[in-house]
C-alpha positions as CSV (number, residue, x, y, z in Angstrom):
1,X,75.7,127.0,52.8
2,X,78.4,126.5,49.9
3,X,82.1,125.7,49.7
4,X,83.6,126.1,46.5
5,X,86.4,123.0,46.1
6,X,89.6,125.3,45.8
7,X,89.0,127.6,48.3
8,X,90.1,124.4,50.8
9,X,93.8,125.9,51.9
10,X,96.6,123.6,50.0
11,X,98.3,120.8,52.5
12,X,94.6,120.4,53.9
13,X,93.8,116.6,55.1
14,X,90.5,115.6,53.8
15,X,88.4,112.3,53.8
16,X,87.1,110.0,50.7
17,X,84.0,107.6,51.7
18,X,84.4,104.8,48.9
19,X,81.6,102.8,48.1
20,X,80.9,99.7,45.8
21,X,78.0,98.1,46.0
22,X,77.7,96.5,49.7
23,X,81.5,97.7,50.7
24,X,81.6,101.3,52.4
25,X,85.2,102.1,53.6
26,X,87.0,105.7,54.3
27,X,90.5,106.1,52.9
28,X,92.2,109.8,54.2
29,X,94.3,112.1,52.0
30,X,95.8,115.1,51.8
31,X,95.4,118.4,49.1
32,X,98.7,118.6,46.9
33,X,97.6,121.8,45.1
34,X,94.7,122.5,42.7
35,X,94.7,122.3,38.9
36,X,91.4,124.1,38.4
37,X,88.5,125.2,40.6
38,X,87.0,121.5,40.7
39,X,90.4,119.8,40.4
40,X,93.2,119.1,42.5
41,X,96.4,116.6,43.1
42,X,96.0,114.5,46.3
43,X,98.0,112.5,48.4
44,X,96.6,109.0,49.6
45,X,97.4,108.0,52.8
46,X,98.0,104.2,52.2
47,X,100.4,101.9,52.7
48,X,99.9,100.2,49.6
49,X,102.6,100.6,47.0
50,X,101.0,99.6,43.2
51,X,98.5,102.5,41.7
52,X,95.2,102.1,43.1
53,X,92.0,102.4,40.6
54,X,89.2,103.6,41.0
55,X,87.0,102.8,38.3
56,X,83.4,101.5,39.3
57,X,83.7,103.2,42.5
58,X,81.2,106.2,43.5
59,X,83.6,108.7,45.6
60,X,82.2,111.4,48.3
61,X,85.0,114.3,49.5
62,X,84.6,115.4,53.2
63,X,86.4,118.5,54.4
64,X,86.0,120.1,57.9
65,X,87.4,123.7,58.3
66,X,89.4,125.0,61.0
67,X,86.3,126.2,62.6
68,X,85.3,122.3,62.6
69,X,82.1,122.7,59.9
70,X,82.3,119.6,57.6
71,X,81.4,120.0,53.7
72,X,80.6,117.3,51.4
73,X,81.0,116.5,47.7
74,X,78.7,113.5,46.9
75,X,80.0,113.3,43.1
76,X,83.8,112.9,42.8
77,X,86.2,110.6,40.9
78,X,89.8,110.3,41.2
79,X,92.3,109.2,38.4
80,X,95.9,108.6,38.2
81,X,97.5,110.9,35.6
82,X,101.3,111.2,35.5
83,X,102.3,110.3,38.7
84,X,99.7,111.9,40.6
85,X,96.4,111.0,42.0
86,X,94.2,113.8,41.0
87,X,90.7,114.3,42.2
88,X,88.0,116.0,40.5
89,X,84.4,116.9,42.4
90,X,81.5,118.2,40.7
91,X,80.2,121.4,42.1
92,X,80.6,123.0,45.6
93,X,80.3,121.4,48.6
94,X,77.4,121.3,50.9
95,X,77.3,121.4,54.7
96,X,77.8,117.9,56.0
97,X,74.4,117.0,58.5
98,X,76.9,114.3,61.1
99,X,73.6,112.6,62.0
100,X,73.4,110.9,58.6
101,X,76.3,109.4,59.7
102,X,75.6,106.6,62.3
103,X,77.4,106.9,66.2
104,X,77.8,103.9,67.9
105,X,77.9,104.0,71.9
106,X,81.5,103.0,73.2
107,X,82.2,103.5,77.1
108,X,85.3,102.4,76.8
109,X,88.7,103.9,78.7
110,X,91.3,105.4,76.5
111,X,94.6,107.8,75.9
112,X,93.7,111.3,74.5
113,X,96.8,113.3,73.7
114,X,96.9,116.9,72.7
115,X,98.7,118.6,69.7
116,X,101.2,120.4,72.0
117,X,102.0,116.7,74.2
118,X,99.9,116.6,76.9
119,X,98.2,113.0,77.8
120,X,95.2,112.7,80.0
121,X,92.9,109.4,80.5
122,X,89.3,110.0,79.6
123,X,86.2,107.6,78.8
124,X,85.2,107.4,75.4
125,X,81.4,108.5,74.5
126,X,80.4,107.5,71.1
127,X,82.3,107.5,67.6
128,X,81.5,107.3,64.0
129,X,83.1,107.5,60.8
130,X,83.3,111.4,61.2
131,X,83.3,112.2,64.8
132,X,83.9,111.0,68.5
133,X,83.0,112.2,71.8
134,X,84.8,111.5,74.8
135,X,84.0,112.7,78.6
136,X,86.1,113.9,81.5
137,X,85.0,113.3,85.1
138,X,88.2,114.4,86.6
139,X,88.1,117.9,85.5
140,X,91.7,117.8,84.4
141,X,91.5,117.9,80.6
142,X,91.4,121.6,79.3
143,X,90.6,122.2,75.7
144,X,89.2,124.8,73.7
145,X,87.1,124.5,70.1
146,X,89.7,124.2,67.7
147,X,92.2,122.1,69.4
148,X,93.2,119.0,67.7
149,X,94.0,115.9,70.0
150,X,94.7,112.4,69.2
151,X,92.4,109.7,70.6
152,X,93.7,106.0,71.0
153,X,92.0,102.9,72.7
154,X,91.6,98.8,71.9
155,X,88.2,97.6,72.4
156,X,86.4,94.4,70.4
157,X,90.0,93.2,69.2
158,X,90.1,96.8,67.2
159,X,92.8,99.5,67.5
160,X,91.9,102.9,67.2
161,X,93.9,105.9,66.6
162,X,92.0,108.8,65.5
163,X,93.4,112.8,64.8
164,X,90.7,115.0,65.3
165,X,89.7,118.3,66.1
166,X,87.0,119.7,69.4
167,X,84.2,121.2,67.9
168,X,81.9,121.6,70.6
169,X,82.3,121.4,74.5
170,X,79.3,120.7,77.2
171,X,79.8,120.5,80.6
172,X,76.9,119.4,83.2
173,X,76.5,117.4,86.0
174,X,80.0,118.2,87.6
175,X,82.0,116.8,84.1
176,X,82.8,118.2,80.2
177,X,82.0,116.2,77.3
178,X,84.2,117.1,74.0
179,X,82.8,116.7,70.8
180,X,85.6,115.8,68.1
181,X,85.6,115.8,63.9
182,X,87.8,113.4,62.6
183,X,90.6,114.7,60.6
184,X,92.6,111.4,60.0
185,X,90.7,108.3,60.4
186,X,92.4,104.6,60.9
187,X,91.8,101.2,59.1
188,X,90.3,99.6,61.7
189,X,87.4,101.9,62.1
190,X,84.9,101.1,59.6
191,X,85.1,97.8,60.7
192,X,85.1,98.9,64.0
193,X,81.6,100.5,64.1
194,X,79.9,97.5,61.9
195,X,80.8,95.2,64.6
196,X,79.2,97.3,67.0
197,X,76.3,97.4,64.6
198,X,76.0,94.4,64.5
199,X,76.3,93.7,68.3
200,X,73.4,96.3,68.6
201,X,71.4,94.3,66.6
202,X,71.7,91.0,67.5
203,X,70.8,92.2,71.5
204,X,74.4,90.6,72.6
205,X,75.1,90.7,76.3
206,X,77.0,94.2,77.1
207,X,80.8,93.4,78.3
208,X,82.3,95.4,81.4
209,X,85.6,97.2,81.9
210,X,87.7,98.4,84.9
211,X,87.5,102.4,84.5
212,X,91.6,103.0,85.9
213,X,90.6,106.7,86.8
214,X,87.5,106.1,89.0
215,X,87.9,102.1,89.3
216,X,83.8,101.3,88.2
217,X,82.5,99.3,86.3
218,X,81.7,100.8,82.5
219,X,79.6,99.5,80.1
220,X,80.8,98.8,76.7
């Protein structure tokens, strides 16, 4: 399955992965408004003030639809061209396959809060660079595929603060487990899931956390 590049609805947020040589980081941005069928003028989100270059730099485009199906463009380059960033991809995208992308266990308690304000407490499955997964044992969280929800919890001297979006929903053994894409990512992230790599690999000792909603012991 296909997505041609301007068919993505202008104002869209979509993802960069940025890679040179052993350094792999995410940066987020936003669609302006396309040139062409294979080019368009972004928005970075960044803090960073001077114009950023990206020469020497291989660029892939992740965009996930409304109905939360995430497309990739593994050839793209950006430039900076009279006061715009503008991003060019070459050919359409293909349908993203998440278990390329490596999910790190969490287990950690955090503060999920919906698009329309409301704040529940939930325990925090799994995440990687394009998806989370969190559970609910108290039955009070109610969300439907296609709500967004902002996920936000401290773990490993990290803060996260991810926007994303449910895309799938299981419930068994008495509790629901929501499956999120990422639609705007945070700094701390990538670093975030190589130290938990790393931990992984190097057989550390787990650490334990007080669980506020059911007060046991979680493994992290």
């Amino acid at each position: 399955m296909k997505y041609v590049f301007s068919e993505i609805p202008e104002g869209s947020p979509i993802a960069l992965m940025l890679h040179n040589g052993s350094i792999h980081m995410r940066m987020d941005a936003d669609i302006v408004s396309f040139v062409r069928e294979d080019i368009a003028i972004i928005t970075l989100h960044t803090s960073i003030t001077q114009i950023l270059k990206f020469d020497n730099i291989d660029i892939e485009v992740l965009f996930t639809t409304r109905d939360g199906i995430p497309y990739q463009w593994r050839k793209a380059k950006i430039v900076y061209f009279k006061g715009n960033y503008v991003l060019q991809v070459k050919g359409d995208g293909a349908r993203y396959n998440r278990r390329c992308t490596y999910r790190v266990g969490v287990s950690r308690s955090a503060q999920l809060q919906t698009n329309d304000g409301r704040e529940y407490r939930v325990m925090v499955k799994d995440v990687s660079l394009t998806g989370f997964s969190v559970t609910d044992r108290s039955g009070d969280v109610v969300l439907f595929e296609g709500d967004g929800a902002t996920l936000v919890y401290e773990d490993l001297g990290h803060e996260l603060d991810l926007l994303g979006t449910v895309v799938r929903i299981i419930e068994k053994d008495g509790y629901k487990t929501y499956g999120f894409s990422i639609l705007r990512s945070c700094k701390d992230l990538p670093s975030y899931i190589a130290m938990k790599q790393r931990r992984k690999r190097n057989n550390l000792p787990p650490s334990y956390v007080i669980d506020p909603e059911n007060k046991g012991e979680e493994e992290v």
